[in-house]
C-alpha positions in Angstrom: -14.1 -6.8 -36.1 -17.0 -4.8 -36.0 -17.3 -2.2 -38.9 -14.1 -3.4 -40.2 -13.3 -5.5 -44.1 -10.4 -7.5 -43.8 -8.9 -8.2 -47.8 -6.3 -9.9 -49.3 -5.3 -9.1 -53.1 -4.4 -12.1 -55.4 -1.1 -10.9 -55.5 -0.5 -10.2 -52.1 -0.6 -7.9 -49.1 -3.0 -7.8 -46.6 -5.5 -4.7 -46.6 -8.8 -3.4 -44.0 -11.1 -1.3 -45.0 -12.8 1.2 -42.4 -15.0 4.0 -42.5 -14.1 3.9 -46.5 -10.5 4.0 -45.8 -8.4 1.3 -47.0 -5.0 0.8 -44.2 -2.7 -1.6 -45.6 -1.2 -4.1 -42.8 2.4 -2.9 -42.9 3.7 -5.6 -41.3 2.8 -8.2 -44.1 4.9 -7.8 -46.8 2.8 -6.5 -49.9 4.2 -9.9 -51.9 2.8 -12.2 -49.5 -0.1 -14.3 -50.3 -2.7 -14.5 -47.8 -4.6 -18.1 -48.2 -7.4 -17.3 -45.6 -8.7 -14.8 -42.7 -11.1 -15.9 -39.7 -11.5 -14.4 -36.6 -13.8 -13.0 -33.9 -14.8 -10.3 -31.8 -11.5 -8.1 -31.3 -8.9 -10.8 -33.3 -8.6 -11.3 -36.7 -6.0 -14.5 -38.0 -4.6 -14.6 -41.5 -3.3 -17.8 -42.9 0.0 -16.7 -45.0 1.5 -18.5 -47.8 5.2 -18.4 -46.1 4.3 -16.9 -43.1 2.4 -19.1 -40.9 -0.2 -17.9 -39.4 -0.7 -13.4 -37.9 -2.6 -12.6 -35.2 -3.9 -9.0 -35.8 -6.0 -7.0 -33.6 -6.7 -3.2 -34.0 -5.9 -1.0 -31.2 -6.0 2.8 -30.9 -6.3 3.0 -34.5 -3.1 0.5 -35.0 -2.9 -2.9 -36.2 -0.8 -4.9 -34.1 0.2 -8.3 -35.4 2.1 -11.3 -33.8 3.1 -13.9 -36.5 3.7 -18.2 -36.0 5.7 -20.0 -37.5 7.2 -23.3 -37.8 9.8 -21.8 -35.2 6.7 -21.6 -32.6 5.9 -25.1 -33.2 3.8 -25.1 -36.5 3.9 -28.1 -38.8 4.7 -25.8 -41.5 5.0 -22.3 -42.8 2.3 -22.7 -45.1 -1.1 -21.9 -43.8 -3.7 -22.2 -46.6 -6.8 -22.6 -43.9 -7.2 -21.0 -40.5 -10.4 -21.0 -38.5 -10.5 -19.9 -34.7 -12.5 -22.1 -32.9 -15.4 -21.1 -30.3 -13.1 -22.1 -27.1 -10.3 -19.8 -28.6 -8.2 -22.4 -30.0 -7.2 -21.6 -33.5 -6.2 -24.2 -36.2 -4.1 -23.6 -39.0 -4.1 -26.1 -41.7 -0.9 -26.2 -43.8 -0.3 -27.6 -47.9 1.4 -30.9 -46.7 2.3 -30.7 -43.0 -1.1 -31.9 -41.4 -3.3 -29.4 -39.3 -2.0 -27.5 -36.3 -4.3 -26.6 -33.1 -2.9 -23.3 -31.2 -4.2 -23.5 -27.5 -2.7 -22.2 -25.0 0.8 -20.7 -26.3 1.6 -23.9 -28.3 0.7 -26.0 -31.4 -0.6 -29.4 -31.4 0.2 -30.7 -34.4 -2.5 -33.5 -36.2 -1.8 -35.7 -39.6 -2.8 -39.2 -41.3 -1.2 -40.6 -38.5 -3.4 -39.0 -36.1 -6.5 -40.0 -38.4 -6.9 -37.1 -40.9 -7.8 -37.5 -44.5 -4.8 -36.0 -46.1 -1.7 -33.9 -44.7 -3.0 -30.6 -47.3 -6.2 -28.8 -45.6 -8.0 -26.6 -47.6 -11.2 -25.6 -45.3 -12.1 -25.6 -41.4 -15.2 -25.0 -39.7 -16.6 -26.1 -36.3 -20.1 -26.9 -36.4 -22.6 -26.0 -33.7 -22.3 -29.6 -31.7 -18.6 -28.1 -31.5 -17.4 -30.8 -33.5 -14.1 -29.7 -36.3 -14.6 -30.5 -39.8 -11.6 -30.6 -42.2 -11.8 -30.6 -45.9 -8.8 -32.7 -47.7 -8.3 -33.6 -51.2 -8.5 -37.4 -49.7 -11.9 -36.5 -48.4 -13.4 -35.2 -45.4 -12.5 -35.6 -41.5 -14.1 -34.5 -38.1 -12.4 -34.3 -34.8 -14.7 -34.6 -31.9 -13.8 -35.7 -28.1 -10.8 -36.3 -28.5 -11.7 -38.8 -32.0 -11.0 -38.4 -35.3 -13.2 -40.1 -38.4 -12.7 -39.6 -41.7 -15.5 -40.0 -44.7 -14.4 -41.2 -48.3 -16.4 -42.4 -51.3 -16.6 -45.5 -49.5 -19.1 -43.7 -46.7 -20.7 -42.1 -49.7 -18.6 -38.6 -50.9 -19.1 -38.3 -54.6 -15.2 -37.6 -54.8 -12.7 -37.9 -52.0 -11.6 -34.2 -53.0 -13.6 -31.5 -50.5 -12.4 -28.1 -50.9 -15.0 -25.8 -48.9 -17.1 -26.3 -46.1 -20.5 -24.5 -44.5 -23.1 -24.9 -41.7 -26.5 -24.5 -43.2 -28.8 -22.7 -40.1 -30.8 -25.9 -40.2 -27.3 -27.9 -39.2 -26.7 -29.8 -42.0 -23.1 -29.9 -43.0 -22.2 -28.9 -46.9 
């Protein structure tokens, strides 16, 4: 959100900073970990250690939040990456439950049996040819048209175990 820093504290809580005020986001409790925030224009997502994933969107000087959990179809409660996607969806990918895609009202849930490296995500990003990239500690996977493939130290990864990803301007995937 424009003008807005969105924080999370090593020890928990989730906190935005505007116009040098710092707002705490009542609604997450100040012990819960936030793993990671992405968003866009007017929505912000936080990926919670035992609380799914929290839609938050700030409206006449309020944060309203709407939380989803593995009771609204998530593979599971813990959502160390989130990244929303450039057609809206947003993906959530949990410790050991797989990666969940949230289109529409409800999750699609994807895991090694669907073709991902491992069932623990720890980074999404969509590149520009609108393809997803995951980062797993058994190595790296894409998702594009419908296909999954998945790169090892077979294909040439120095270690099967990718923790971050980034889009260079030049398109080359890091």
């Amino acid at each position: 959100l424009e003008g807005r820093i969105w924080f999370a504290p090593g020890r928990g809580g989730l906190y935005v900073l505007q116009n040098g005020h710092v707002q705490a986001v009542t609604s997450i409790p100040v012990n819960e970990v936030i793993y990671s925030i992405s968003g866009g224009a007017d929505v912000v997502w936080a990926g919670r250690q035992r609380g799914g994933i929290t839609r938050l969107q700030f409206r006449n000087g309020a944060i309203q939040t709407q939380s989803y959990t593995e009771a609204n179809g998530l593979a599971q409660n813990s959502a160390y990456a989130v990244y929303e996607s450039r057609d809206g969806s947003v993906w959530a990918g949990t410790l050991n439950g797989g990666v969940g895609k949230f289109k529409d009202g409800h999750f699609t849930t994807y895991t090694t049996t669907n073709g991902l490296a491992s069932n623990t995500v720890s980074s999404i990003l969509e590149t520009r040819d609108g393809a997803m990239w995951f980062a797993t500690p058994g190595g790296l996977s894409s998702f594009s048209n419908g296909q999954w493939r998945t790169y090892t130290t077979v294909e040439g990864l120095p270690s099967p175990e990718v923790n971050c990803l980034f889009e260079d301007s030049s398109g080359t995937l890091w």
